[in-house]
Each structure stands twice: as structure tokens, then as C-alpha cells.
C-alpha positions as CSV (number, residue, x, y, z in Angstrom):
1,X,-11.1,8.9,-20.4
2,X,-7.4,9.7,-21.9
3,X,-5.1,6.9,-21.6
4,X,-2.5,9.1,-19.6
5,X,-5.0,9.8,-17.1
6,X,-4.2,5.9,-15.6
7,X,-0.8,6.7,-15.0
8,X,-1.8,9.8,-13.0
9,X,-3.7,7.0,-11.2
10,X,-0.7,4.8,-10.7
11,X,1.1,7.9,-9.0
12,X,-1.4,8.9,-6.9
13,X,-1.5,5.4,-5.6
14,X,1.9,5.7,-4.4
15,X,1.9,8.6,-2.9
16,X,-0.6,7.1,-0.4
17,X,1.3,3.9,-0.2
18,X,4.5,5.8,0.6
19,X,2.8,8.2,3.3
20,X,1.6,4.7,4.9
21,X,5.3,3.8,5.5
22,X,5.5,6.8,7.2
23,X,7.7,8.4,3.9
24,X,6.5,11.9,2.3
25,X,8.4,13.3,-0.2
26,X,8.8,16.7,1.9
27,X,10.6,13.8,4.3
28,X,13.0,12.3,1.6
29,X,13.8,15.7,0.2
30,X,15.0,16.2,3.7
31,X,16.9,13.2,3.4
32,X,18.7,14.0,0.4
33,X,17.0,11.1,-1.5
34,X,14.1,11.4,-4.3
35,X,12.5,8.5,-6.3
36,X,12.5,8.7,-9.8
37,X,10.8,6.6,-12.3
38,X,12.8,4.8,-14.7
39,X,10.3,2.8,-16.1
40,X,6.3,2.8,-16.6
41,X,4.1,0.6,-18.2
42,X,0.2,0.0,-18.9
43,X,-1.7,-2.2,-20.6
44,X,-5.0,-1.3,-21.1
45,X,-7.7,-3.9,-21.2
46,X,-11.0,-1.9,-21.3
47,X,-11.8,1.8,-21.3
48,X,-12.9,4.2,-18.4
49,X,-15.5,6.4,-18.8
50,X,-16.1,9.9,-17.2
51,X,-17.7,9.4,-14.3
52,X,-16.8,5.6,-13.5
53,X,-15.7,5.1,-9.5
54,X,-12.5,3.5,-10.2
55,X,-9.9,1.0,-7.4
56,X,-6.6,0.8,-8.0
57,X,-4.5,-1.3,-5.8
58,X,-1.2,-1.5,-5.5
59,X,1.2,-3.8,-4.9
60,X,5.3,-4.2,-4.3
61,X,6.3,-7.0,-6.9
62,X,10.0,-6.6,-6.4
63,X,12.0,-5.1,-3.9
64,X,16.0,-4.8,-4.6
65,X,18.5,-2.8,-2.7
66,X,17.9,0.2,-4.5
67,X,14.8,0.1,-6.8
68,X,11.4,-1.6,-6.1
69,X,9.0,-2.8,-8.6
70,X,5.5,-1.0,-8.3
71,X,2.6,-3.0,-9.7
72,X,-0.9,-1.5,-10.4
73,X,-4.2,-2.6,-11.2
74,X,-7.0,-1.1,-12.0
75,X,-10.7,-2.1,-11.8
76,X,-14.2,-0.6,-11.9
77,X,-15.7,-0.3,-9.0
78,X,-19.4,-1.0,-10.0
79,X,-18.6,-3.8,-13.0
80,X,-15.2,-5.0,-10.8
81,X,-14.0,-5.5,-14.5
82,X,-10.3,-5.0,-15.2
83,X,-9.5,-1.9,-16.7
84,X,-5.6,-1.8,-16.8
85,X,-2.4,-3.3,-15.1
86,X,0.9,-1.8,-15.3
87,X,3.7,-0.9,-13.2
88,X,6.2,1.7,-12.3
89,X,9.6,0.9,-11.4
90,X,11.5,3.7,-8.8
91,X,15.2,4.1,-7.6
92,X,16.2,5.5,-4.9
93,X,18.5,8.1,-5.6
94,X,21.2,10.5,-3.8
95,X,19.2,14.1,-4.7
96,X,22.9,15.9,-5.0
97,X,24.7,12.9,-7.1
98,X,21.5,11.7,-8.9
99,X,23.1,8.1,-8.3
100,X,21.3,5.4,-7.1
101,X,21.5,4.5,-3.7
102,X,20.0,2.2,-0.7
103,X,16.2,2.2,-0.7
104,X,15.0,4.0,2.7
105,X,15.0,2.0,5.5
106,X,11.3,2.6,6.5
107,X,10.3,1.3,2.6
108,X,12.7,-1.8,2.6
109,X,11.8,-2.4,6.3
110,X,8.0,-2.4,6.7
111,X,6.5,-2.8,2.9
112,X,3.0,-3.7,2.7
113,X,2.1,-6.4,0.3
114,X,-0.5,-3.9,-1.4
115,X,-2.3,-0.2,-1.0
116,X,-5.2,0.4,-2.5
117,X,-7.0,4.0,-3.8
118,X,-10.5,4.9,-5.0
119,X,-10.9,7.3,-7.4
């Protein structure tokens, strides 16, 4: 499997993790708020094969006022042997001043320790 294809992983991950706090990005856009990446990072420990049923769980490793730290892990399902870790990190920012601005209440009120995703 390409390497990029994890961090496809990673965002797909978040997506559900931010729909469980009740946030879509249809929701935010009507907020005037988006949540770019300003960092991403993976370290790849072993590779994934076609085919392989993959977990990736997710978990919030830092929470600030206006960015939050998104940590990932991946693992095979079958072998539970680690694949990759890595992490995103997101700020909340003003969609019409691309400035960064306070996280969304519902994201800084209610964060689950972890999401995960099988793929």
C-alpha cells in the first residue's frame, strides 16, 4: 500500500470523530470557521498490504484554545501489529480572515478521549 494512503486514513478518522461531536464541515462552513492542517506526521513501523482490514483510532493529545493535537494509530486488524502513528495538528480558523480563532465550542466542550475507524 502507498505510504500516502495512511494519511488518507488519518483524515477519514476525523471526519468521524468530528461528526461524533455533533460538527460537520457543511456545519462549520456555516459557521464561518474551517480546520486546516498545519502540521502532519507519520512514522511508519510496518507496511500494509492490499487487502489487510486495518483500525485506526484516534485520539485528542492536546487541546489549546485554538488548535488541537490529533493523534493516530494504526494497527492490523488480524496480526493487531502496529503499522503507523502520527498525528495531525488543526486550527480553527475565521473562513473570511483565514486567522486563527477559538476552537468550536461543541469540540473544546465535549472531546472524546479517542474515535476509532476500520478500514
Amino acid at each position: 500500500m502507498h505510504f500516502s494512503r495512511f494519511f488518507l486514513f488519518f483524515e477519514r478518522t476525523g471526519e468521524e470523530f468530528y461528526l461524533s461531536l455533533g460538527l460537520s464541515f457543511t456545519n462549520l462552513r456555516n459557521k464561518g470557521l474551517w480546520l486546516p492542517r498545519v502540521e502532519a506526521f507519520c512514522q511508519y513501523k510496518k507496511p500494509a498490504r492490499f487487502g489487510d482490514m486495518l483500525d485506526v483510532e484516534l485520539t485528542v493529545e492536546q487541546l489549546r484554545e485554538k488548535s488541537a493535537r490529533l493523534g493516530f494509530t494504526v494497527t492490523n486488524k488480524e496480526t493487531a501489529e502496529l503499522l503507523a502513528t502520527g498525528y495531525f495538528v488543526v486550527v480553527a480558523a475565521d473562513k473570511n480572515t483565514g486567522k486563527a480563532t477559538q476552537i468550536p465550542k461543541e469540540f473544546a466542550d465535549k472531546p472524546k478521549p479517542s474515535a476509532k475507524q476500520i478500514l
